[in-house]
N, C-alpha and C positions, 0 to 999 in steps of 0.2 A: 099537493100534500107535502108538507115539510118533512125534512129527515132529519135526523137526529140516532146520531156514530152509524147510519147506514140502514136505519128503520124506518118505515115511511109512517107518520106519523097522521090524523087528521086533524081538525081542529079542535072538537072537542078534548081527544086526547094529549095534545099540545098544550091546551090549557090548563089542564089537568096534570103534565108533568112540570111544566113552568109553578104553581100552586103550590104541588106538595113539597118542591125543594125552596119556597121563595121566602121562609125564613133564614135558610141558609146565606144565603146571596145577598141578603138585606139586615147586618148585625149590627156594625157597625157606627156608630153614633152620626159620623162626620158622613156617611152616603145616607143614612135618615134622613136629618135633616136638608141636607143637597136635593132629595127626591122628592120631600114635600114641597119645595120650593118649584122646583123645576119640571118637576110631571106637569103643573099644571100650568106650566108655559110651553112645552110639548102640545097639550091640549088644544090651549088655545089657537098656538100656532097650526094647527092642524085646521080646525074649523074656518079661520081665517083664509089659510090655502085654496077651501073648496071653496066657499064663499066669493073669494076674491074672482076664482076658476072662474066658477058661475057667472059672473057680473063681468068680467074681462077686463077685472083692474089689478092686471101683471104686475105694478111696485105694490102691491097689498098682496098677491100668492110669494113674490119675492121675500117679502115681509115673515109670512107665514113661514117658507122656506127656512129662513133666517133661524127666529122662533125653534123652528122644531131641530136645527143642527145644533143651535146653541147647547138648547136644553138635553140631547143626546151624546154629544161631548162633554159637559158638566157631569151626566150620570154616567158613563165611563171613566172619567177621572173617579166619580163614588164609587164604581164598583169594584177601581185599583187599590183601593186603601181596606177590602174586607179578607177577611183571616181565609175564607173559602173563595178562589176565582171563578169567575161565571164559568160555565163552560161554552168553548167558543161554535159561532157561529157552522153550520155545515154547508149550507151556500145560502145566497142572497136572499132566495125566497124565502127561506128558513130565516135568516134576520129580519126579514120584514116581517114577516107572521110575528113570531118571539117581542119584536117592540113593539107593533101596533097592540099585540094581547095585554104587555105591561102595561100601556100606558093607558088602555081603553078600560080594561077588565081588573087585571090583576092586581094591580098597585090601589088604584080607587076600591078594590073588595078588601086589600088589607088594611086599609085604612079604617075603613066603614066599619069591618071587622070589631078593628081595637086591633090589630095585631101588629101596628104600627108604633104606637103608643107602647102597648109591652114591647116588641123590643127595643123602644129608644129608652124605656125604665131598664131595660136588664141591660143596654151597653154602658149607664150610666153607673151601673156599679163595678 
């Protein structure tokens, strides 16, 4: 179970707190646009990874590696240019919980939403 400032968290409830703050975290025009782009190179590199696992072709999980640091560093850079900073990490398992949710769940529900689209309409005024 993830923690978060010292609360042990599960996953339903992880998702749930990641959710209700995740327009805060995502205002910004310039990490919009960076996160539509690049979740879904996260994604793919992800699939890639186990695939590759699978099949035991190490330069395609390298590949997928690749992929998913790229795209992880690109949306760190987006998250340093918002008015609100994420709040950070409480330890490893808690960061891996928190990006696997964004990138699996959270970001693809605000998108599908529409919630992505309004705030890239209200960064643009």
């Amino acid at each position: 179970m993830p923690l978060l400032h010292g609360a042990v968290m599960n996953f339903s409830e992880l998702l749930r707190w990641q959710w209700d703050g995740y327009t805060n975290y995502h205002a910004s025009r310039a990490n919009l646009l960076l996160h539509i782009v690049v979740v879904p190179l996260f994604l793919v590199g992800n699939v890639v990874l186990v695939v590759a696992l699978l099949q035991g072709a190490l330069w395609f999980a390298l590949a997928g590696l690749v992929a998913m640091a790229v795209s992880f560093a690109v949306q760190g850079k987006g998250h340093s240019m918002e008015a609100v900073p994420s709040i950070p990490f409480a330890s490893p398992r808690q960061a891996v919980a928190r990006i696997f949710l964004e990138q699996w769940i959270n970001f693809p529900r605000f998108v599908l939403s529409g919630g992505w689209l309004r705030a890239l309409r209200q960064a643009s005024r």
